[in-house]
TIMARTI-723564 format. One record per residue (C-alpha): residue in one letter; x, y, z; residue number from 1. Coordinates in Angstrom, 2 decimals, always signed. Layout:
% residues N
<residu:A, xx:X, yy:Y, zz:Z, num:NUM>
...
END
This chain:
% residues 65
<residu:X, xx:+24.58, yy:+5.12, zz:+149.90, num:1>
<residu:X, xx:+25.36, yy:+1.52, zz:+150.24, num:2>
<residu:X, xx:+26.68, yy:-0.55, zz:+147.60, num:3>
<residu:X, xx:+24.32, yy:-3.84, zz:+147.31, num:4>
<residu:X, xx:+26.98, yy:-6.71, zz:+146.72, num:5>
<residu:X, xx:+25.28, yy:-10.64, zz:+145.50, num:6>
<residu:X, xx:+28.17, yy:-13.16, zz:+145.74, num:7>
<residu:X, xx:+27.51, yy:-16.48, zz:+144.30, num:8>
<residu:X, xx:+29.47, yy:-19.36, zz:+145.40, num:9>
<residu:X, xx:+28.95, yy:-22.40, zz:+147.05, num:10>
<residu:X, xx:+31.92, yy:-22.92, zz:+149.06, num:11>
<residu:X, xx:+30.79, yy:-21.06, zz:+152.46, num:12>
<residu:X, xx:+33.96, yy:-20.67, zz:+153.90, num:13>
<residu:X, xx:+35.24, yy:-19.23, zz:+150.71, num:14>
<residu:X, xx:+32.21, yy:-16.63, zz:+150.41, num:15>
<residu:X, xx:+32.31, yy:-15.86, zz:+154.38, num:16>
<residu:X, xx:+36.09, yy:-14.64, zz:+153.35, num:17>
<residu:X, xx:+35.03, yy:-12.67, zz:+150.72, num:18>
<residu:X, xx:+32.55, yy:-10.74, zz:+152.81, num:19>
<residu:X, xx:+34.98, yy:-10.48, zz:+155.60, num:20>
<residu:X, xx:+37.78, yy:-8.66, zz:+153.03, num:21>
<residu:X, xx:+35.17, yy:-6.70, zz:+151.59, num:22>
<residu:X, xx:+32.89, yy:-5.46, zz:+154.70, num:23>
<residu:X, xx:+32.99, yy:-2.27, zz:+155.49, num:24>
<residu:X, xx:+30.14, yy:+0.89, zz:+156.06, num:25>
<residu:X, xx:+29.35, yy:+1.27, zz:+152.82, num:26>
<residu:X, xx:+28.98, yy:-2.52, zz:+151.55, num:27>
<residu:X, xx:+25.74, yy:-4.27, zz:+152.39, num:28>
<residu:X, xx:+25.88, yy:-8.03, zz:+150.98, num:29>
<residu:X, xx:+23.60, yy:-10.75, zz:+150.38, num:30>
<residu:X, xx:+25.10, yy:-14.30, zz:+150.00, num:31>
<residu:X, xx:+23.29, yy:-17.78, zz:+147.71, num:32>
<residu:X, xx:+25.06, yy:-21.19, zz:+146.61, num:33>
<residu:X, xx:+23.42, yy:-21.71, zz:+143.39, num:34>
<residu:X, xx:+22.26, yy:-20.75, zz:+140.88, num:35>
<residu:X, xx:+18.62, yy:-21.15, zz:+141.30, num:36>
<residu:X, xx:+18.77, yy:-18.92, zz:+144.57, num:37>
<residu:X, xx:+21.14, yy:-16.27, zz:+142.78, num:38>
<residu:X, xx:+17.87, yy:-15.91, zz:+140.40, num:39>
<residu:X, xx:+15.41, yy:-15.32, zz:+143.21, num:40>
<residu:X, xx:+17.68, yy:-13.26, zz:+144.66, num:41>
<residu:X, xx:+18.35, yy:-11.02, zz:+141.80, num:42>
<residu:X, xx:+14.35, yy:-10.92, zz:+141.21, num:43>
<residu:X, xx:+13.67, yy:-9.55, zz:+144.89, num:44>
<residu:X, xx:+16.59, yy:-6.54, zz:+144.50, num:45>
<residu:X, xx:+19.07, yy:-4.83, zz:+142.33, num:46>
<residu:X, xx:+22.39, yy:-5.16, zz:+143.19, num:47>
<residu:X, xx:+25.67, yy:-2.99, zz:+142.13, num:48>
<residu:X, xx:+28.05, yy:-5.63, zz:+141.69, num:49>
<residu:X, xx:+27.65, yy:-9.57, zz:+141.55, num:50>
<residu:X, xx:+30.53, yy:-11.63, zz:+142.74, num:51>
<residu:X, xx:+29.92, yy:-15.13, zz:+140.45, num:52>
<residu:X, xx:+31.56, yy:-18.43, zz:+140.48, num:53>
<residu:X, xx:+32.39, yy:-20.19, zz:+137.76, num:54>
<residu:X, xx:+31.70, yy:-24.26, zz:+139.14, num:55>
<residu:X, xx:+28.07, yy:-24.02, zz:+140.57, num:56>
<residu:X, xx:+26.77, yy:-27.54, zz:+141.84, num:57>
<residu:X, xx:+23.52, yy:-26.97, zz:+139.26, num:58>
<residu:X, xx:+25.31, yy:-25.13, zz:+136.65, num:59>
<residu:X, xx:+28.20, yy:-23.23, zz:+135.06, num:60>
<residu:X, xx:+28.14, yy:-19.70, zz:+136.39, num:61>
<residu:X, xx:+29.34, yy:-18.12, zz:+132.27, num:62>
<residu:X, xx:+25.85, yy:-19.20, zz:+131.49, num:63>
<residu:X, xx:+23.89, yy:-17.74, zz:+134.60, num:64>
<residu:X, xx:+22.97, yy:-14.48, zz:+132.63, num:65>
END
C-alpha cells in the first residue's frame, strides 16, 4: 500500500529534494506552495504524513491546522 505524502513548502528546489530523498515504491507524493493549495489539496485526499513549512508566503504554517 502506498504511503500518500503532502509536502508544503514554497521553495521548489527545496521540496523537489525532499521528494528525491524520500522516493521510493512505496511513497506516492503530492507537492503545493501555500497554504491555500495545501487546503484544497487536503480536501480532494487523505494523506499519511504532511511535510509543513513553517514561513508560507500567505501564512505561518503552526497555524495551518
Amino acid at each position: 500500500m502506498k504511503r500518500k505524502i503532502l509536502i508544503i513548502e514554497n521553495d521548489v528546489a527545496l521540496s523537489k529534494g525532499m521528494v528525491l530523498a524520500l522516493k521510493n515504491e512505496d511513497n506516492e507524493f503530492s507537492q503545493v506552495y501555500t497554504l491555500e493549495s495545501a487546503r484544497s489539496e487536503i480536501k480532494e485526499a487523505d494523506f499519511d504524513l504532511i511535510i509543513l513549512d513553517v514561513n508560507l508566503p500567505d501564512g505561518n504554517g503552526l497555524n495551518f491546522f
